[in-house]
N, CA and C atoms as an extended XYZ file, in Angstrom:
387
Properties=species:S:1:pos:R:3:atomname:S:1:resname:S:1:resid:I:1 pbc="F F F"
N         0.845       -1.184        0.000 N   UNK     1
C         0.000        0.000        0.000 CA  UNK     1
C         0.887        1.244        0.000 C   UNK     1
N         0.608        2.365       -0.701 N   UNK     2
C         1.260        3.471       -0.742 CA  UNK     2
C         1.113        4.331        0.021 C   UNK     2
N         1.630        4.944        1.213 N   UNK     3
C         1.525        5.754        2.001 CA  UNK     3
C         1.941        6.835        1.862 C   UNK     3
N         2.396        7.307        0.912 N   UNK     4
C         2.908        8.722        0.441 CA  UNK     4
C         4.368        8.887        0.786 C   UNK     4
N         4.974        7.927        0.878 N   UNK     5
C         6.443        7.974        1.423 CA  UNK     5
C         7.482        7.950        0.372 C   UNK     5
N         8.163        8.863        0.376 N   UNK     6
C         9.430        8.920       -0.537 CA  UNK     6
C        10.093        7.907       -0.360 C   UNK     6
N        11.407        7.619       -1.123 N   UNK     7
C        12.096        6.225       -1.183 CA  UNK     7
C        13.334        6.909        0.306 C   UNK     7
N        13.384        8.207        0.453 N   UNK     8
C        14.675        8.352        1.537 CA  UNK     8
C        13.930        8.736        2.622 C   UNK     8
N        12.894        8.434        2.948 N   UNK     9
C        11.738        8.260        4.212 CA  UNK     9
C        10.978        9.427        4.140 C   UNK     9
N        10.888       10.501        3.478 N   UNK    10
C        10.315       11.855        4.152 CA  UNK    10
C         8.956       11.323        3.764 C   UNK    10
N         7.587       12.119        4.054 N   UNK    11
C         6.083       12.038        3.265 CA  UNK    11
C         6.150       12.889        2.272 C   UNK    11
N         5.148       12.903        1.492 N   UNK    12
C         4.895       13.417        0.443 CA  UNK    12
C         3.530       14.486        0.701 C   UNK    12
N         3.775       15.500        0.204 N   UNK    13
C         2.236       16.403       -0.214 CA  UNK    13
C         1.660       16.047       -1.220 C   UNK    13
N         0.076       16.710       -1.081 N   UNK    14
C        -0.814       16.042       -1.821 CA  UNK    14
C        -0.717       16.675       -3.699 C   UNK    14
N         0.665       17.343       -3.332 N   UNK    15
C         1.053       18.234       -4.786 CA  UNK    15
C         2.507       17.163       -4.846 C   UNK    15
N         2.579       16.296       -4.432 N   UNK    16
C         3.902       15.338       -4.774 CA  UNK    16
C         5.200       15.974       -4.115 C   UNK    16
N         5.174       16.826       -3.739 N   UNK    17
C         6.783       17.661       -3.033 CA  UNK    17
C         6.817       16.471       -1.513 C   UNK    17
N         7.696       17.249       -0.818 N   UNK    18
C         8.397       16.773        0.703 CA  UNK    18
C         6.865       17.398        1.471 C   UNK    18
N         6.233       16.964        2.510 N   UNK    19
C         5.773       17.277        3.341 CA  UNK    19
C         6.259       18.100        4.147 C   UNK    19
N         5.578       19.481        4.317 N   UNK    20
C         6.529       20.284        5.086 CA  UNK    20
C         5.325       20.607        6.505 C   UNK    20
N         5.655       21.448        7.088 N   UNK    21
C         5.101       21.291        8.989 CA  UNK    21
C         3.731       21.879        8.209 C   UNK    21
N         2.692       21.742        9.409 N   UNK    22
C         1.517       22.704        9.299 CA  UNK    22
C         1.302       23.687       10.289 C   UNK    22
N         1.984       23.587       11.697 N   UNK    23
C         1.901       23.686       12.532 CA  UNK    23
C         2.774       23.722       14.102 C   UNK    23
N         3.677       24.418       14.202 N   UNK    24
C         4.217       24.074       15.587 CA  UNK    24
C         3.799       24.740       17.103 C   UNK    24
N         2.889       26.020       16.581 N   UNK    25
C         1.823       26.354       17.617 CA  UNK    25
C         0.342       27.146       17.188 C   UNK    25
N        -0.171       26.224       17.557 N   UNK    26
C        -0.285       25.266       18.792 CA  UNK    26
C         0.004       23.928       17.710 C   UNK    26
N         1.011       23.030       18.507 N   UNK    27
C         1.390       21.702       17.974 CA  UNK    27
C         0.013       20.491       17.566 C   UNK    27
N         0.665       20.077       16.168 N   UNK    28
C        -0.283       19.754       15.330 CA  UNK    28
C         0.304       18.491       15.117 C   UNK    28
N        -0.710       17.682       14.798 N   UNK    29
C        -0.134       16.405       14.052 CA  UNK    29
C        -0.597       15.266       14.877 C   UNK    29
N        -1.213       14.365       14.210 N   UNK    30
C        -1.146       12.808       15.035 CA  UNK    30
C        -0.024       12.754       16.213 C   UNK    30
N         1.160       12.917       15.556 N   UNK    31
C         2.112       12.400       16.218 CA  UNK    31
C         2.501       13.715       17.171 C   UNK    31
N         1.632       14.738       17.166 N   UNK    32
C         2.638       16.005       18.024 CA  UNK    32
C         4.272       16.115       17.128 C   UNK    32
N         4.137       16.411       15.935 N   UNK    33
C         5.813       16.557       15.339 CA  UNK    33
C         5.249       17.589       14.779 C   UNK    33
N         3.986       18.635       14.824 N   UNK    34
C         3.855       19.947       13.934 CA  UNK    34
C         3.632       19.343       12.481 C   UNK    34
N         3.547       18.110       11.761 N   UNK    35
C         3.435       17.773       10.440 CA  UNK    35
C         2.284       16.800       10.977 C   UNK    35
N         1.916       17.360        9.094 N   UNK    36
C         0.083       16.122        9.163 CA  UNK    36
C         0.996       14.470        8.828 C   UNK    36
N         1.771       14.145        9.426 N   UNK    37
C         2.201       12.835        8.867 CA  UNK    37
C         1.047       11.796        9.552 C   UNK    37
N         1.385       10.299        8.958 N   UNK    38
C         0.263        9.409        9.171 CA  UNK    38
C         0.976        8.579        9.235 C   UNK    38
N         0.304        7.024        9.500 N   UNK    39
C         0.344        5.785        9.591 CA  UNK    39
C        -0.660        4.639        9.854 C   UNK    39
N        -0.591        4.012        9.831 N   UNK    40
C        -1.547        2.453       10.395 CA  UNK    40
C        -2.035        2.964       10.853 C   UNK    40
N        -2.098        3.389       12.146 N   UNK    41
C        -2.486        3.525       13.640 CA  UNK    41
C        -3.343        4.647       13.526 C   UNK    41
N        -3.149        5.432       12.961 N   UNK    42
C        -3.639        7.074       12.864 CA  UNK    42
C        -4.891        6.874       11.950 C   UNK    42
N        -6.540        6.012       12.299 N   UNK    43
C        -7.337        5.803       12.023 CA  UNK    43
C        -8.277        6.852       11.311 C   UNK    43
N        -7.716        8.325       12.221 N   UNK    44
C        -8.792        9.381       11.661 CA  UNK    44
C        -8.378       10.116       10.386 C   UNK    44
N        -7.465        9.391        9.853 N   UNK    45
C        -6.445        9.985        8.919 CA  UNK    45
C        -6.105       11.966        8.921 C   UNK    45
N        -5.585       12.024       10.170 N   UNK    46
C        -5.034       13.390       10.497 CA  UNK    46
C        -4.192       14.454        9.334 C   UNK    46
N        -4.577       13.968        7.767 N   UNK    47
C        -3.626       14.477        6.913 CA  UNK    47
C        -3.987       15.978        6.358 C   UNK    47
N        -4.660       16.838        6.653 N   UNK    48
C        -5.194       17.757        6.412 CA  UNK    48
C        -5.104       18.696        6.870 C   UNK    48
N        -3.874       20.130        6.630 N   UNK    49
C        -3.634       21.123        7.392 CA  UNK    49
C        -4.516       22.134        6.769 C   UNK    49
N        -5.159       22.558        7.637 N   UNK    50
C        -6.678       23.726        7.188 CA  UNK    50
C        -6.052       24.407        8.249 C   UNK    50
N        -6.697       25.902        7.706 N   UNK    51
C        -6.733       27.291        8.544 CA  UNK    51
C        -7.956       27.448        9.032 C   UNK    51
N        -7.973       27.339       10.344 N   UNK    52
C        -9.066       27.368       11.372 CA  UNK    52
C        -9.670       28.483       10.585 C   UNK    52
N       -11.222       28.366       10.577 N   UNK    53
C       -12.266       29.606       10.452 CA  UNK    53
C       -13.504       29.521       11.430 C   UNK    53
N       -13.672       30.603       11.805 N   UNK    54
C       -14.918       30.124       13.005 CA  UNK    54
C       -16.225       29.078       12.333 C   UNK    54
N       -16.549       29.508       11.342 N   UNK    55
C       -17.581       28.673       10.863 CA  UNK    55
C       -17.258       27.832       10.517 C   UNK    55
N       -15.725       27.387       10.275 N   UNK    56
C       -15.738       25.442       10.535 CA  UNK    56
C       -15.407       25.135       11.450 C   UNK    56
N       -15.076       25.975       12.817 N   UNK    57
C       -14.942       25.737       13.961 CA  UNK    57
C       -16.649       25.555       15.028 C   UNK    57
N       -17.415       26.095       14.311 N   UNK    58
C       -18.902       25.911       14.511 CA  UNK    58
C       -19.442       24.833       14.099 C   UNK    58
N       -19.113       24.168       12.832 N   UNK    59
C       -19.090       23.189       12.431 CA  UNK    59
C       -18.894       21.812       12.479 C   UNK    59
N       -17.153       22.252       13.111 N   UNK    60
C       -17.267       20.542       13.637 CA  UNK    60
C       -17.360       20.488       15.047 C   UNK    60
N       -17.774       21.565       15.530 N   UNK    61
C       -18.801       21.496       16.940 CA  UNK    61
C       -19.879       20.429       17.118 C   UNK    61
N       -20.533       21.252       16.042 N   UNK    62
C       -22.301       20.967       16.092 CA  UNK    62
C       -22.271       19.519       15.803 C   UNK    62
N       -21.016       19.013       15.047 N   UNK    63
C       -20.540       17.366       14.600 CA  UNK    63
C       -20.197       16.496       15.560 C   UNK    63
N       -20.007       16.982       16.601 N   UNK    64
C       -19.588       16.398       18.159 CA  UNK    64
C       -18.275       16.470       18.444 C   UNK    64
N       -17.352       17.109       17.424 N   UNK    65
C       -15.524       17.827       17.587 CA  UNK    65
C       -15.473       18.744       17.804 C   UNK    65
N       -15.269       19.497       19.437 N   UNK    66
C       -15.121       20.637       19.617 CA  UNK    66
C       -13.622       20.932       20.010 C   UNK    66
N       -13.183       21.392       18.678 N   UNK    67
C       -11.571       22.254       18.530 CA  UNK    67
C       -11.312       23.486       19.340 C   UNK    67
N       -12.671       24.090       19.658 N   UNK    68
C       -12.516       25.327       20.482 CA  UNK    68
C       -12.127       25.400       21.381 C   UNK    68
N       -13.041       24.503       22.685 N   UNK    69
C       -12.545       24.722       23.940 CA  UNK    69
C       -11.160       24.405       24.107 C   UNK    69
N       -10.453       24.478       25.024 N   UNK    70
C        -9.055       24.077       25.598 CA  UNK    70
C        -9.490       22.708       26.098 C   UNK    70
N        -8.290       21.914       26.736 N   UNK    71
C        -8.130       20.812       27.475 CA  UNK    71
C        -7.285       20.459       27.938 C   UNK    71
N        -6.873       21.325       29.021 N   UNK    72
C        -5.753       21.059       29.643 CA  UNK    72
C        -4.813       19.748       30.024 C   UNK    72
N        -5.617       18.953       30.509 N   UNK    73
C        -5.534       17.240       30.668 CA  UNK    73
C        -5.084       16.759       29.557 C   UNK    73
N        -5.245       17.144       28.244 N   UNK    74
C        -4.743       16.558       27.349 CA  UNK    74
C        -3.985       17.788       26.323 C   UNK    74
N        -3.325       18.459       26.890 N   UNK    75
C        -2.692       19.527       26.728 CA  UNK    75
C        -2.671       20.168       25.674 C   UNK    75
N        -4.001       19.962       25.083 N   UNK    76
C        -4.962       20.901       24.008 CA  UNK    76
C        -5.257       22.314       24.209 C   UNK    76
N        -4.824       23.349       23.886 N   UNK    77
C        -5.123       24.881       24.002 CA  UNK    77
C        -6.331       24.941       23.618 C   UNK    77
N        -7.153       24.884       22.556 N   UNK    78
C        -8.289       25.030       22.030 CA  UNK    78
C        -7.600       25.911       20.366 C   UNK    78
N        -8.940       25.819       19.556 N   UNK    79
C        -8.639       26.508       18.040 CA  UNK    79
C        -9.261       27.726       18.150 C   UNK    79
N        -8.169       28.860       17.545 N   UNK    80
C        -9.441       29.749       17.082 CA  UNK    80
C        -8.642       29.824       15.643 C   UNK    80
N        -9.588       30.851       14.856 N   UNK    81
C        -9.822       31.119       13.296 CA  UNK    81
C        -8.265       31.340       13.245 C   UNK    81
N        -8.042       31.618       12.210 N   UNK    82
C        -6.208       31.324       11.555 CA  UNK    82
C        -5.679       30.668       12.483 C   UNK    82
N        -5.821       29.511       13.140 N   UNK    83
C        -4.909       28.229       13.960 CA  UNK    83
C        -4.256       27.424       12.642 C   UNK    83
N        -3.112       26.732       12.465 N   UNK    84
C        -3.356       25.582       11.322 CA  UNK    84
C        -3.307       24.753       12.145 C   UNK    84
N        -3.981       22.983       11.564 N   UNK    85
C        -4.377       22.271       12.519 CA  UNK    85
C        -4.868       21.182       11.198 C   UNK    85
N        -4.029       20.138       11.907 N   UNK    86
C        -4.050       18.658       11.131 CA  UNK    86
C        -5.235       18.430       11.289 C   UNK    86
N        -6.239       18.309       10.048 N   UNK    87
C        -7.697       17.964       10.217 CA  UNK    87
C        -7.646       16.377       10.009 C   UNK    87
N        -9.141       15.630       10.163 N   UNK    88
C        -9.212       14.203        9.683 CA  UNK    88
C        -9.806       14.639        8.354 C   UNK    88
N        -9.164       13.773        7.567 N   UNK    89
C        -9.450       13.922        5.993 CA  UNK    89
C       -11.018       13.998        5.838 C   UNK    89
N       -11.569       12.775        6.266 N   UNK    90
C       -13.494       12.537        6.615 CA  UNK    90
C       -13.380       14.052        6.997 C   UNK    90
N       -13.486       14.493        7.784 N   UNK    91
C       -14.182       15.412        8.587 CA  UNK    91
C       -13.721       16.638        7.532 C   UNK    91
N       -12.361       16.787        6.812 N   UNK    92
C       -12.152       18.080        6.199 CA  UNK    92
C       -13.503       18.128        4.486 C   UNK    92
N       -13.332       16.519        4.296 N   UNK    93
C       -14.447       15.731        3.125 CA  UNK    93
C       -16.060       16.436        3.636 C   UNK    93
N       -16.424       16.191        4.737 N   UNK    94
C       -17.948       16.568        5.209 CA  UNK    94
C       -18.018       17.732        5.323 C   UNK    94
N       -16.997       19.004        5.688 N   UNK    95
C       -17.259       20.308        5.281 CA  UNK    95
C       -17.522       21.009        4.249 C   UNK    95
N       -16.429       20.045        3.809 N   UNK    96
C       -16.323       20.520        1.589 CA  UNK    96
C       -17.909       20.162        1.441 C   UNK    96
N       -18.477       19.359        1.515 N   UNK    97
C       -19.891       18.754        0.884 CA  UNK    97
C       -21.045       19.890        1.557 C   UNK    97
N       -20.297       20.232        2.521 N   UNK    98
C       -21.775       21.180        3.288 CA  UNK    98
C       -21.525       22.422        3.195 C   UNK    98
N       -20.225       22.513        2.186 N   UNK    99
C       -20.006       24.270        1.877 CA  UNK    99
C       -18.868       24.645        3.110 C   UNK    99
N       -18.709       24.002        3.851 N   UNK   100
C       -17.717       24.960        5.426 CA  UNK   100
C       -16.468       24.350        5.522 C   UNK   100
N       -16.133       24.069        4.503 N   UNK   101
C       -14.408       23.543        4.379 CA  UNK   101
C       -13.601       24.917        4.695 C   UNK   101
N       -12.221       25.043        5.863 N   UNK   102
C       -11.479       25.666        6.067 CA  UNK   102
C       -10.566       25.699        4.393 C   UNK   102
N        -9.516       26.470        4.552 N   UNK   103
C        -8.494       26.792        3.793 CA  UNK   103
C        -7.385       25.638        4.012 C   UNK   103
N        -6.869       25.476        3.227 N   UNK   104
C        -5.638       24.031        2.715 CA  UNK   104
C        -4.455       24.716        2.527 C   UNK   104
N        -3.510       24.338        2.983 N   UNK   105
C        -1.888       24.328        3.238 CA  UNK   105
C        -1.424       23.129        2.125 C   UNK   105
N        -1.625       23.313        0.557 N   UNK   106
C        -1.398       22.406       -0.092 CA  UNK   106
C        -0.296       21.531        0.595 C   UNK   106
N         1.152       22.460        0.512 N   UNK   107
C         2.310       21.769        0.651 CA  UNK   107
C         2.402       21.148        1.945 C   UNK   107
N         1.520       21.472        2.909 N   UNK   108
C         1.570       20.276        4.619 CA  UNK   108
C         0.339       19.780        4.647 C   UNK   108
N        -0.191       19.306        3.505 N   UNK   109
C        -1.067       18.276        3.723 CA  UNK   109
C        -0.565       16.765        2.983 C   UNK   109
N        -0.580       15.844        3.856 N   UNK   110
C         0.227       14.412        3.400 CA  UNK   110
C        -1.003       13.942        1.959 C   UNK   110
N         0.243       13.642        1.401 N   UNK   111
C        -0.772       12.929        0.061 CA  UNK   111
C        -1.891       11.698        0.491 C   UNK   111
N        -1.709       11.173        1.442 N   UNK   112
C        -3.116       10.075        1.664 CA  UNK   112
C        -4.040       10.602        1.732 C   UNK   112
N        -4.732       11.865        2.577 N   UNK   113
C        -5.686       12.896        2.220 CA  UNK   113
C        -6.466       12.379        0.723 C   UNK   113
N        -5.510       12.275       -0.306 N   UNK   114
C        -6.203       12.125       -1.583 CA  UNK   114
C        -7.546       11.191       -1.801 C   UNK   114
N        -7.223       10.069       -0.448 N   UNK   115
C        -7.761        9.113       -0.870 CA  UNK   115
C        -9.745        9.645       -0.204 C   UNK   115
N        -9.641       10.927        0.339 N   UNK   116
C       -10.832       11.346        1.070 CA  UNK   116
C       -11.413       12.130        0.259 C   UNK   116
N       -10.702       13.013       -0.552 N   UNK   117
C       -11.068       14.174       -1.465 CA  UNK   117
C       -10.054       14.278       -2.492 C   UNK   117
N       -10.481       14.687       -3.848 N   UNK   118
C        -9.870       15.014       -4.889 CA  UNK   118
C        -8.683       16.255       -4.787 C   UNK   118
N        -7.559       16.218       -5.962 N   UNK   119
C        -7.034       17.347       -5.665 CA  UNK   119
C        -7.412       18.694       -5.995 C   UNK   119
N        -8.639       18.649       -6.860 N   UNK   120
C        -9.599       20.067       -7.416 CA  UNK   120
C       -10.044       20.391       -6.101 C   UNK   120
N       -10.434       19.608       -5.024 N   UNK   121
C       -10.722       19.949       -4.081 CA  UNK   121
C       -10.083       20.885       -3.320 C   UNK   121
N        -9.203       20.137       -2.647 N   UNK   122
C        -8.078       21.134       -2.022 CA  UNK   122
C        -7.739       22.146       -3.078 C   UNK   122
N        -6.950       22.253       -4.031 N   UNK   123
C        -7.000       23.529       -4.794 CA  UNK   123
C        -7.732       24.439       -4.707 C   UNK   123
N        -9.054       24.069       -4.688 N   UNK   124
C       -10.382       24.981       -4.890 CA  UNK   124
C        -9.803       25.974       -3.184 C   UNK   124
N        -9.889       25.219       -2.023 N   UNK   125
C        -9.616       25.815       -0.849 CA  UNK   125
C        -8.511       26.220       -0.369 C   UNK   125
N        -6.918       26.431       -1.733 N   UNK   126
C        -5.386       26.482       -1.689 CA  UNK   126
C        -5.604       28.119       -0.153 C   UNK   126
N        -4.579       27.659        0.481 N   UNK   127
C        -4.645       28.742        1.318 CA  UNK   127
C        -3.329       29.582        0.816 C   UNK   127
N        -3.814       30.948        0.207 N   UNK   128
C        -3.197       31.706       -0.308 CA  UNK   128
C        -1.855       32.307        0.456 C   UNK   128
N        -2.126       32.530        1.708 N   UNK   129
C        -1.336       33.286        2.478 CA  UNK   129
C         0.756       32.789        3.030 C   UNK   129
């Protein structure tokens, strides 16, 4: 199975380059390494660096994922709007369909993502900045 992995270990973006960070604050990633990287284990497929916006922060509220609050115990700050933040591919997929997809970090989103949404997709939501 292809996991988006180069032959000298790095991941791949969903534009074929090196996977680069999405995030080092507030720290992002399955693994807490600031990159959407993945694996086996990482079920919710975490490959999706979006720019927090309140209305997809309302969103995957009302979905039963609340990014907002903090959580100290699990040493979660909480999201607000321009956070970047390793989304689950599903969950970045169910915004796109309901119109409330955040903004995409082409180059730190891991190419498995692909397998949730097209790349017109993400393009359509390229985060300019």
């Amino acid at each position: 199975m292809d996991r988006g992995w180069r032959p000298d270990g790095g991941a791949l973006n969903v534009l074929g380059g090196p996977l680069e960070p999405c995030s080092f604050r507030p720290l992002t990633g399955f693994f807490r390494d600031g990159c959407c990287n993945t694996d086996e284990n990482d079920f919710g497929s975490h490959t999706v660096c979006a720019v927090m916006t309140d209305d997809f922060l309302v969103f995957s509220r009302d979905r039963g994922n609340d990014l907002s609050t903090p959580r100290p115990e699990l040493d979660f700050p909480g999201l607000r709007a321009g956070d970047r933040w390793c989304l689950c591919a599903a969950r970045w997929r169910e915004a796109f369909d309901a119109g409330k997809a955040p903004q995409v970090v082409l180059v730190a989103t891991h190419q498995t993502a692909l397998r949730h949404a097209p790349l017109e997709a993400f393009q359509r939501h390229a985060w300019a900045g």
